[in-house]
N, C-alpha and C positions, 0 to 999 in steps of 0.2 A: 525527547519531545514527541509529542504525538503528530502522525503524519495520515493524509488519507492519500491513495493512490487508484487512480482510476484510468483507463485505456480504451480506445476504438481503437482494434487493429482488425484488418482487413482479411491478413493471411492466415489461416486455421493454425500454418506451422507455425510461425512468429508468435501467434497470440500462444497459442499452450506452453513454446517457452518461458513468455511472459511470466503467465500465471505460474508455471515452476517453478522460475525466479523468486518471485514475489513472494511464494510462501514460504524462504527462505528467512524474509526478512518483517512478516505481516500475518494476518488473516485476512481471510476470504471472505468481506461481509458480503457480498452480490456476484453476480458472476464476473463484471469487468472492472470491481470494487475491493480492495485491501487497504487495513488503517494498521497503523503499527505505532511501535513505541519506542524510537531508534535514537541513540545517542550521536554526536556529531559526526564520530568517527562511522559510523557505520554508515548513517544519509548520508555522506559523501562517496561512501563506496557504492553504497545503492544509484546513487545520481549518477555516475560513474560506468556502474552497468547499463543504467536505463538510457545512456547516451551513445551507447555501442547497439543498440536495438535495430535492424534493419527495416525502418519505416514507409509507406507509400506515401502517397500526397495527401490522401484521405487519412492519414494514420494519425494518431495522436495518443500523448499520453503523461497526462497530469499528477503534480504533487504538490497536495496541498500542507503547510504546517499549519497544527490547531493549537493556538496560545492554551494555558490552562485554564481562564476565562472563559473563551471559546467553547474548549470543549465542554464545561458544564450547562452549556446552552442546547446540545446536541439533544434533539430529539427526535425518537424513532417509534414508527404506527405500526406494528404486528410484529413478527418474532425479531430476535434478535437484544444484545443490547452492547454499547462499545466498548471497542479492546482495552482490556486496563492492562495492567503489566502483570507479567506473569509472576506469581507466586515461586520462590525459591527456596528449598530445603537443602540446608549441609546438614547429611550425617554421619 
């Protein structure tokens, strides 16, 4: 399922975690912006993580899931275009 993940975190050190995290499990479309393409097992791990996050009051940090519907509605104004799944070669 495709997912978009977006963050306000406060702390420099927290947020660069974050986004390390993240790009574990995503791309980077913005700076406090990553969409991915994560099977069940893995959102749950990610949620998992993202619930262990040491947050302020001001903190926050959202996931959203894009039905497939949805996401062919996605439209974006200057660079960029969204994460499809990565191409896989066995050889």
């Amino acid at each position: 399922m495709f997912v978009l993940i977006s963050y306000d975190i406060t702390n420099d050190r927290v947020r660069y975690r974050l986004a390390r995290l993240l790009k574990d499990y995503g791309k980077r479309v913005q700076r406090s912006v990553f969409e991915a393409n994560l099977g069940e097992n893995r959102l749950a791990r990610l949620r998992q993580r993202l619930g262990a996050v040491p947050l302020e009051d001001d903190d926050s940090i959202r996931v959203y899931r894009l039905c497939k519907d949805c996401l062919k509605t996605v439209q974006i104004w200057g660079s960029g275009e969204v994460t499809r799944k990565a191409d896989v070669y066995i050889l």
